[in-house]
Biopython code that builds the backbone (N, CA, C, O; Angstrom):
import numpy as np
from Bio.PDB.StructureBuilder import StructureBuilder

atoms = [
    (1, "UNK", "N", (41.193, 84.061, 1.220)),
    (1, "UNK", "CA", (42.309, 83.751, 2.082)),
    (1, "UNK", "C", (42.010, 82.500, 2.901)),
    (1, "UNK", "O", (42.916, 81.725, 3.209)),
    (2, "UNK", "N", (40.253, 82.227, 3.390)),
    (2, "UNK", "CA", (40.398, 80.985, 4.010)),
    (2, "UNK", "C", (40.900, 80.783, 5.520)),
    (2, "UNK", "O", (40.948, 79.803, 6.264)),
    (3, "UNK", "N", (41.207, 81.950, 5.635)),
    (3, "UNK", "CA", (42.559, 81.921, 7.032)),
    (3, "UNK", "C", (41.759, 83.444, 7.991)),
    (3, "UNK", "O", (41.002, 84.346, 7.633)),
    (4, "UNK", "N", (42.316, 83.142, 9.097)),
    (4, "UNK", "CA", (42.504, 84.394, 10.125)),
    (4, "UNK", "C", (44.041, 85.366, 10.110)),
    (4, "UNK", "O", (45.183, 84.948, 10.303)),
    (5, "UNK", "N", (43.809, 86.085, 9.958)),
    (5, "UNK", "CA", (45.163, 86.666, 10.343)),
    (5, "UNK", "C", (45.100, 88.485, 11.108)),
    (5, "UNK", "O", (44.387, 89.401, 10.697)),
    (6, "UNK", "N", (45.890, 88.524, 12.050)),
    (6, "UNK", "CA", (45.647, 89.471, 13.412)),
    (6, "UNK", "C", (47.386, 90.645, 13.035)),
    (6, "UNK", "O", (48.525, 90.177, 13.034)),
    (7, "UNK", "N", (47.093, 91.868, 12.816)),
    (7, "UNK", "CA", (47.904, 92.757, 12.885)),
    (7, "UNK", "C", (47.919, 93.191, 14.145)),
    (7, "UNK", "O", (46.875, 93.717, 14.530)),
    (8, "UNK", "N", (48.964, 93.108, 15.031)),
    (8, "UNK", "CA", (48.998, 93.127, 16.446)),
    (8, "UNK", "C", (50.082, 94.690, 16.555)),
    (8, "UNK", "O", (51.041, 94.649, 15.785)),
    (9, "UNK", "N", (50.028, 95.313, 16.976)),
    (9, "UNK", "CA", (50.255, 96.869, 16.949)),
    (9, "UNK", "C", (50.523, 97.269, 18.491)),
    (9, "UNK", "O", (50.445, 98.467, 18.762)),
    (10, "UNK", "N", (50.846, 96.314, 19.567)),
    (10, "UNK", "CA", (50.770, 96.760, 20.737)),
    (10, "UNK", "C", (49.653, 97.455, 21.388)),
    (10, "UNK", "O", (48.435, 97.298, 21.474)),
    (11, "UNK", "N", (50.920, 98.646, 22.001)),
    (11, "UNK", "CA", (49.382, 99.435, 22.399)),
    (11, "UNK", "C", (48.413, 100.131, 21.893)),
    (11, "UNK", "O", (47.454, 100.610, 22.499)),
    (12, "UNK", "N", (48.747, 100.218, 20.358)),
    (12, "UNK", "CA", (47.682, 100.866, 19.193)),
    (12, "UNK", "C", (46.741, 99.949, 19.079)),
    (12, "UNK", "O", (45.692, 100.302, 18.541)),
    (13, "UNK", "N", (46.860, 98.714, 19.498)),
    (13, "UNK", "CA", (45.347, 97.914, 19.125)),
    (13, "UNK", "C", (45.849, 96.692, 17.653)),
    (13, "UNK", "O", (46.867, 96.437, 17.011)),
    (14, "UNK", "N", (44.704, 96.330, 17.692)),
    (14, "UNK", "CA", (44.615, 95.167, 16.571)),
    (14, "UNK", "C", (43.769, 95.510, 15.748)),
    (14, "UNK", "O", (42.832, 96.282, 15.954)),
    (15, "UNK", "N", (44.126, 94.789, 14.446)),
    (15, "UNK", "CA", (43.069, 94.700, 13.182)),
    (15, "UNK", "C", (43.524, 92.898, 13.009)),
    (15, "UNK", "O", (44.556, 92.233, 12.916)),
    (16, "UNK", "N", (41.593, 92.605, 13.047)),
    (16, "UNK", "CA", (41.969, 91.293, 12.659)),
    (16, "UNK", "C", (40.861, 91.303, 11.109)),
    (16, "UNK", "O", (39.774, 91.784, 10.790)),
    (17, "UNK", "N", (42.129, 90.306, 10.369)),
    (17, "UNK", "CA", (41.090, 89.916, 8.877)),
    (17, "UNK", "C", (40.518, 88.951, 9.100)),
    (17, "UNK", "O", (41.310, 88.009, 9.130)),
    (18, "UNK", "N", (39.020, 88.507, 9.374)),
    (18, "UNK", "CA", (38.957, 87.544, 8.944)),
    (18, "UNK", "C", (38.419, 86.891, 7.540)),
    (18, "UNK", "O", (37.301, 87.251, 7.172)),
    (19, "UNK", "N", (39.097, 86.015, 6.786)),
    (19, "UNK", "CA", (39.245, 85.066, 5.519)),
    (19, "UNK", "C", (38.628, 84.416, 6.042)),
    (19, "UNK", "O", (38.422, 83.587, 5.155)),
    (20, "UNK", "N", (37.978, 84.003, 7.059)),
    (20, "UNK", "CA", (38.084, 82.105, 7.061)),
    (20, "UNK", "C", (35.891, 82.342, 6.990)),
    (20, "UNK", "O", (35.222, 81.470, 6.435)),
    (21, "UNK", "N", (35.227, 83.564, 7.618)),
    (21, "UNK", "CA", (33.867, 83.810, 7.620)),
    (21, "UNK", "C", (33.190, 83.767, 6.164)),
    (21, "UNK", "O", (33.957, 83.393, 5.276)),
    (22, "UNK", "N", (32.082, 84.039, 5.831)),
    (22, "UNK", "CA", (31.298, 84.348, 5.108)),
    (22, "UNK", "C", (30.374, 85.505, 5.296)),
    (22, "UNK", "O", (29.487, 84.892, 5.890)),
    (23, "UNK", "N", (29.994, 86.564, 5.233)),
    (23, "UNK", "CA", (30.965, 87.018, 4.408)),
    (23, "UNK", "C", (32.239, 87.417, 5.133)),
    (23, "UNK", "O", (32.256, 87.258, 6.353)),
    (24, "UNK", "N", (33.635, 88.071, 4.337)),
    (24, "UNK", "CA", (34.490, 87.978, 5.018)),
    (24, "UNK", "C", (34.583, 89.465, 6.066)),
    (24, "UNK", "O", (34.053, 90.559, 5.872)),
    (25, "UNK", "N", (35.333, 89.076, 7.040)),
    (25, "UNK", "CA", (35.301, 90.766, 7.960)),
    (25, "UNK", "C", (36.360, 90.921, 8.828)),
    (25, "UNK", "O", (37.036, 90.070, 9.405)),
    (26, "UNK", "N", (36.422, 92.410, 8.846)),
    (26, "UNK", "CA", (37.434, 93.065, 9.321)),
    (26, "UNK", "C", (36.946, 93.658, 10.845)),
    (26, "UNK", "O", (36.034, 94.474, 10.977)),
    (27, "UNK", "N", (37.717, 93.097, 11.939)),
    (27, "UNK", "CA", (37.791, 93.855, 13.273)),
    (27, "UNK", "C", (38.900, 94.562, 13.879)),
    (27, "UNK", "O", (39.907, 95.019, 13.339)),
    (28, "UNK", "N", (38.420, 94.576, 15.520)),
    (28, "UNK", "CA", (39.503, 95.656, 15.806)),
    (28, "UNK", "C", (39.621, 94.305, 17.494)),
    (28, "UNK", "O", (40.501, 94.352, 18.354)),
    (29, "UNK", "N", (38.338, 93.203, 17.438)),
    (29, "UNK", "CA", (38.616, 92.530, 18.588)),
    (29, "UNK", "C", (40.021, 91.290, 18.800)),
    (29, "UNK", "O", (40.260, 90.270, 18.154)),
    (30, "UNK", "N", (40.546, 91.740, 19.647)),
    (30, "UNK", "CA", (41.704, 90.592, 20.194)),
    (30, "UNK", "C", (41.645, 89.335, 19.858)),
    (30, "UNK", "O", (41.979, 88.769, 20.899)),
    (31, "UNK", "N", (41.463, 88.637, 19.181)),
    (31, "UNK", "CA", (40.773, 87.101, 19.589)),
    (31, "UNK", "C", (41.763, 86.390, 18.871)),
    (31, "UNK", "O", (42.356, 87.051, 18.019)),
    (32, "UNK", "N", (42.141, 85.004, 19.029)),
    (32, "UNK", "CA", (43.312, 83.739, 18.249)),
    (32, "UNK", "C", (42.847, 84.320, 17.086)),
    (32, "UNK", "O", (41.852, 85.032, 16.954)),
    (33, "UNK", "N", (43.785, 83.899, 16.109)),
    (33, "UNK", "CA", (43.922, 83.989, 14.513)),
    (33, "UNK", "C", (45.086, 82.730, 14.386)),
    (33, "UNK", "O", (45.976, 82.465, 15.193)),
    (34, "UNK", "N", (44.749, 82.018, 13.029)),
    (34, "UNK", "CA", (46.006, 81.508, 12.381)),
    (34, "UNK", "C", (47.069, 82.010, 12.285)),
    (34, "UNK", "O", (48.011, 81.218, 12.309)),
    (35, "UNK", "N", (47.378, 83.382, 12.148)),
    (35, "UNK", "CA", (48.358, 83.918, 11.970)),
    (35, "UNK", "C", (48.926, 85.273, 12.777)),
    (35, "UNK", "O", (47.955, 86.028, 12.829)),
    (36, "UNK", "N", (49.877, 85.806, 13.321)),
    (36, "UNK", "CA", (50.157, 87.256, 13.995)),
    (36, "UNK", "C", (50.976, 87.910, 13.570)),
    (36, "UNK", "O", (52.053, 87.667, 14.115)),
    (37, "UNK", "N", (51.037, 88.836, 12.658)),
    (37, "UNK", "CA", (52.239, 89.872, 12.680)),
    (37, "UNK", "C", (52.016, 91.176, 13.520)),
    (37, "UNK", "O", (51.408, 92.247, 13.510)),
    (38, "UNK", "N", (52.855, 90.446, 14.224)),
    (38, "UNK", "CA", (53.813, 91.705, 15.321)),
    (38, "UNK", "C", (54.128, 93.239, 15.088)),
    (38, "UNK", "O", (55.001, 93.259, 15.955)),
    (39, "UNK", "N", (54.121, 94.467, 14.642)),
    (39, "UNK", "CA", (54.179, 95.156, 13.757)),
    (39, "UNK", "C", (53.763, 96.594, 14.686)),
    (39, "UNK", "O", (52.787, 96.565, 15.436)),
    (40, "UNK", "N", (54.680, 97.924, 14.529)),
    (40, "UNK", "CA", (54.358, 98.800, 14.910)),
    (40, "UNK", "C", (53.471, 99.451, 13.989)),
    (40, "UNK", "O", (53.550, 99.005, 12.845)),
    (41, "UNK", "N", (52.466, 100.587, 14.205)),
    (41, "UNK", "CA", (51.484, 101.206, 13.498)),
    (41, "UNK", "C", (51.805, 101.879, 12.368)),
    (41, "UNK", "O", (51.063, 102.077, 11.406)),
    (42, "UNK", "N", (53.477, 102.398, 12.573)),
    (42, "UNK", "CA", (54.095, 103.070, 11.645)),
    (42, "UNK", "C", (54.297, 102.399, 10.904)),
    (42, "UNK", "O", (53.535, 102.583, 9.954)),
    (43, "UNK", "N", (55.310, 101.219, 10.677)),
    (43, "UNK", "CA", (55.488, 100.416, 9.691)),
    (43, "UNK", "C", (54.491, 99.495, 8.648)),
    (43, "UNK", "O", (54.652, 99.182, 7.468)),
    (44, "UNK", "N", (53.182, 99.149, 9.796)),
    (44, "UNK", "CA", (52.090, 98.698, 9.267)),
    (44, "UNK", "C", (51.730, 99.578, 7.807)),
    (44, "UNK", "O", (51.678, 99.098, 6.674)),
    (45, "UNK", "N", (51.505, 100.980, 8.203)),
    (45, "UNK", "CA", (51.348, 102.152, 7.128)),
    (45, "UNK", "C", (51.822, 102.029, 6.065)),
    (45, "UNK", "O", (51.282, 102.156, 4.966)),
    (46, "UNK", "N", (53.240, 101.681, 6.415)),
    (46, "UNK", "CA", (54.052, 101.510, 5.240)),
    (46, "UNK", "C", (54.375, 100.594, 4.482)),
    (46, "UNK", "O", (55.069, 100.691, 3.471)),
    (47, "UNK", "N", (53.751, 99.385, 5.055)),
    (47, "UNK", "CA", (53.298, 97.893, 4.502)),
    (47, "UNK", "C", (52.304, 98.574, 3.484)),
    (47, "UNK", "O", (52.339, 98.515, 2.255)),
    (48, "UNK", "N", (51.317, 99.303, 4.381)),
    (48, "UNK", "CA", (49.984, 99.233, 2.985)),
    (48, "UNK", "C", (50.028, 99.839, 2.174)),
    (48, "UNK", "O", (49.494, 99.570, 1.098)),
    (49, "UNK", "N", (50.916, 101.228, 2.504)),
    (49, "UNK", "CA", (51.340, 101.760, 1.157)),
    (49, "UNK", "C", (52.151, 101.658, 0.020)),
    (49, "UNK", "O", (52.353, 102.444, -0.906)),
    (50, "UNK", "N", (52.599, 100.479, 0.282)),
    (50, "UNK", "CA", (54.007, 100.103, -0.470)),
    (50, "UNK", "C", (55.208, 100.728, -0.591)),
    (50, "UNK", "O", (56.004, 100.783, -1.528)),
    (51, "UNK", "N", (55.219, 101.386, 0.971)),
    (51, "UNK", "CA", (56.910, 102.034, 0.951)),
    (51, "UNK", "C", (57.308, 101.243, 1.479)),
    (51, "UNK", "O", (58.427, 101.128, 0.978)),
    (52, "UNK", "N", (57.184, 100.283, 2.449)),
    (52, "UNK", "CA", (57.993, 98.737, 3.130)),
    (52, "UNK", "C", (57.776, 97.316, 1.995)),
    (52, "UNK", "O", (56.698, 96.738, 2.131)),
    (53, "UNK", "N", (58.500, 96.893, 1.180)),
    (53, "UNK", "CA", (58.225, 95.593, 0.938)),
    (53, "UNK", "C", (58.419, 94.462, 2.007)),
    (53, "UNK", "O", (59.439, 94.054, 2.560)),
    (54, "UNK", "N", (57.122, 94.097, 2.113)),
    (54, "UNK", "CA", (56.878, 92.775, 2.750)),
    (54, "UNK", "C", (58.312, 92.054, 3.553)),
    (54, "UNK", "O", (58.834, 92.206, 4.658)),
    (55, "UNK", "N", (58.610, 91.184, 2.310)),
    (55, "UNK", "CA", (60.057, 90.847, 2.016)),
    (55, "UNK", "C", (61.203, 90.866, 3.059)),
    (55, "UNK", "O", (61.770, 90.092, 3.830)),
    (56, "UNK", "N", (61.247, 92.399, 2.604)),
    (56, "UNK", "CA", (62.155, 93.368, 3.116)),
    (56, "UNK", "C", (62.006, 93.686, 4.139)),
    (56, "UNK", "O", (63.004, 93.755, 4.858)),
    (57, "UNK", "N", (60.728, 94.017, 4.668)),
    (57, "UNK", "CA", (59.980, 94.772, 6.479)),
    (57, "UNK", "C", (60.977, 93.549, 7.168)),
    (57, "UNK", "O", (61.963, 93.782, 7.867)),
    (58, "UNK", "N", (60.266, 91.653, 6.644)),
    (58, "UNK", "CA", (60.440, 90.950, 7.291)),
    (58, "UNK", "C", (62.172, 90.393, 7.538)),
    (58, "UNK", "O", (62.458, 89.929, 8.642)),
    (59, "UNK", "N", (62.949, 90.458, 6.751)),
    (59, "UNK", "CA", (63.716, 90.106, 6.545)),
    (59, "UNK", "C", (64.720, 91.314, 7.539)),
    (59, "UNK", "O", (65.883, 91.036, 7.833)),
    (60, "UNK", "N", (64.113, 92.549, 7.942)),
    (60, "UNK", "CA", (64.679, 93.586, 8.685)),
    (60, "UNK", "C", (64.218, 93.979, 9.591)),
    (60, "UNK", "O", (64.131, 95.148, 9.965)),
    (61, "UNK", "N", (63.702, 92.639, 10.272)),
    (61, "UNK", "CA", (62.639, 93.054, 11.706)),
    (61, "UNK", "C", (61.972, 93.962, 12.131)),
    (61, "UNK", "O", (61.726, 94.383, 13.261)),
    (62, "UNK", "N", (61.520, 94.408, 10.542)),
    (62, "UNK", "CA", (60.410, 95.282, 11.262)),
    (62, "UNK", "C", (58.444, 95.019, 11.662)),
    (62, "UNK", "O", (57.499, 95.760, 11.933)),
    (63, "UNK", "N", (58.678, 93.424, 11.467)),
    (63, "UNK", "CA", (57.615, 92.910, 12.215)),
    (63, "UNK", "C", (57.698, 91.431, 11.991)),
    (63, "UNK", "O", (58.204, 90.938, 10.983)),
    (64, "UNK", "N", (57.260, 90.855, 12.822)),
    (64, "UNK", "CA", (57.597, 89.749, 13.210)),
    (64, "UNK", "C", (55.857, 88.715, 13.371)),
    (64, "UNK", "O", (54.785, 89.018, 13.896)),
    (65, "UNK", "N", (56.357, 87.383, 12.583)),
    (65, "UNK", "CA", (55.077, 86.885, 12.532)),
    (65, "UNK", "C", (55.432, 85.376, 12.989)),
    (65, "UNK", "O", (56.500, 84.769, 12.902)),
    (66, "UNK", "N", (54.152, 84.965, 13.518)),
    (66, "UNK", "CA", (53.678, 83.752, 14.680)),
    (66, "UNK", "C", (52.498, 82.916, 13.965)),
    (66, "UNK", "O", (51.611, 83.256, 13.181)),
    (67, "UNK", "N", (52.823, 81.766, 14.513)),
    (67, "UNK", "CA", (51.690, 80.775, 13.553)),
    (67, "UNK", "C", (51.984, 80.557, 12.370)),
    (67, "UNK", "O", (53.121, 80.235, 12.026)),
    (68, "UNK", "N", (50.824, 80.725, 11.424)),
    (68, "UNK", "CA", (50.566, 79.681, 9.721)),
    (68, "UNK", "C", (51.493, 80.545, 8.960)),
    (68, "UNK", "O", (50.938, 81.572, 8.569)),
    (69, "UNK", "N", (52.644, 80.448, 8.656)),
    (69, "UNK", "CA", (53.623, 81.196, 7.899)),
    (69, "UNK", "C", (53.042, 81.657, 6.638)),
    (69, "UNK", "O", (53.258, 82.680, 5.989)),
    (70, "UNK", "N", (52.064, 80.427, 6.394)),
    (70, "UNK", "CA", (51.755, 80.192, 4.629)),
    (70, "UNK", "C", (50.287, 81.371, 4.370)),
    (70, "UNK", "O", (49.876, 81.822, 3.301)),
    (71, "UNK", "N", (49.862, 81.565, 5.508)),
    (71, "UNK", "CA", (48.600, 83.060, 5.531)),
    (71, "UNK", "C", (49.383, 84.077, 5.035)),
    (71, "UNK", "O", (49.263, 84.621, 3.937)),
    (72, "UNK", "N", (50.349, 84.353, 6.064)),
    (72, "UNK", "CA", (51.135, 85.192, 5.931)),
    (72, "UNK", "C", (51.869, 86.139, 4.563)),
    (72, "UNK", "O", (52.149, 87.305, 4.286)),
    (73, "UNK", "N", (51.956, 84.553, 3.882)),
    (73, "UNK", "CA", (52.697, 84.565, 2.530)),
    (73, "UNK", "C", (51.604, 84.676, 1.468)),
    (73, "UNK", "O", (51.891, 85.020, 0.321)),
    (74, "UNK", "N", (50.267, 84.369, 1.865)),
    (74, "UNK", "CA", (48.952, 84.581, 0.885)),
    (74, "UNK", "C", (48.632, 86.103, 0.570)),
    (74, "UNK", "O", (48.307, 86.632, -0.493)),
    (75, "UNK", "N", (48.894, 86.808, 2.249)),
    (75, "UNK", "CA", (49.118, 88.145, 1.962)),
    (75, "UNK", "C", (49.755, 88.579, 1.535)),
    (75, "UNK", "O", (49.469, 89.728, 1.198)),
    (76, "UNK", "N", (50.909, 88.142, 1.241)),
    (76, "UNK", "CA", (52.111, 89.059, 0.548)),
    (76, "UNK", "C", (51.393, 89.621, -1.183)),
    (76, "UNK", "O", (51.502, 90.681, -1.798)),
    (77, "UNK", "N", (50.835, 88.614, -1.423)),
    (77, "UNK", "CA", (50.496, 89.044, -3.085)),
    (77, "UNK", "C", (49.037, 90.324, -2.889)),
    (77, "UNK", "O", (48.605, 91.070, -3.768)),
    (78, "UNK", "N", (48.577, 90.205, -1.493)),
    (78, "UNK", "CA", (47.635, 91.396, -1.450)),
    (78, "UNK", "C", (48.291, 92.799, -1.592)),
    (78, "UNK", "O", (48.135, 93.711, -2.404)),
    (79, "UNK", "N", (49.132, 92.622, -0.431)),
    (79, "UNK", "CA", (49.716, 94.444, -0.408)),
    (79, "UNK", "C", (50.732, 94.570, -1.601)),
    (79, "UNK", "O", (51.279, 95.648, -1.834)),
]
sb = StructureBuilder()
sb.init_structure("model")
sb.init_model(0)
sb.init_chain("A")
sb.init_seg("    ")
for serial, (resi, resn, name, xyz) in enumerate(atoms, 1):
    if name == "N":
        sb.init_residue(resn, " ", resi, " ")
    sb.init_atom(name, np.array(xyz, "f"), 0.0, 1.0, " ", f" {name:<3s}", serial, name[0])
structure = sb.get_structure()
């Protein structure tokens, strides 16, 4: 991915990916990222399980993203 990108969940907390390290890693600390989707915990779920398409979540506000659009869209071919 090359990139940072931060699942922001409110008061459930964050998961940040980072792409951009060696090796690459997954947290739970706050910190800038290239990218933010906005996203309740519930819907997140349903991002990873593939009952929300991407697409579709976004296109129906069910989360909302800030910064490098194009991270964003790198993930889409993950989930």
């Amino acid at each position: 991915m090359n990139a940072t990108l931060k699942f922001d969940c409110g008061a459930d907390g964050v998961a940040v990916i980072d792409g951009a390290s060696v090796p690459n890693r997954v947290h739970n600390d706050d910190v800038e990222t290239d990218c933010t989707v906005a996203i309740t915990l519930e819907n997140l779920a349903a991002l990873l399980t593939g009952e929300l398409e991407p697409a579709t979540g976004f296109m129906m506000g069910k989360f909302k993203v800030s910064g490098d659009m194009s991270v964003a869209m790198k993930l889409q071919r993950v989930v």
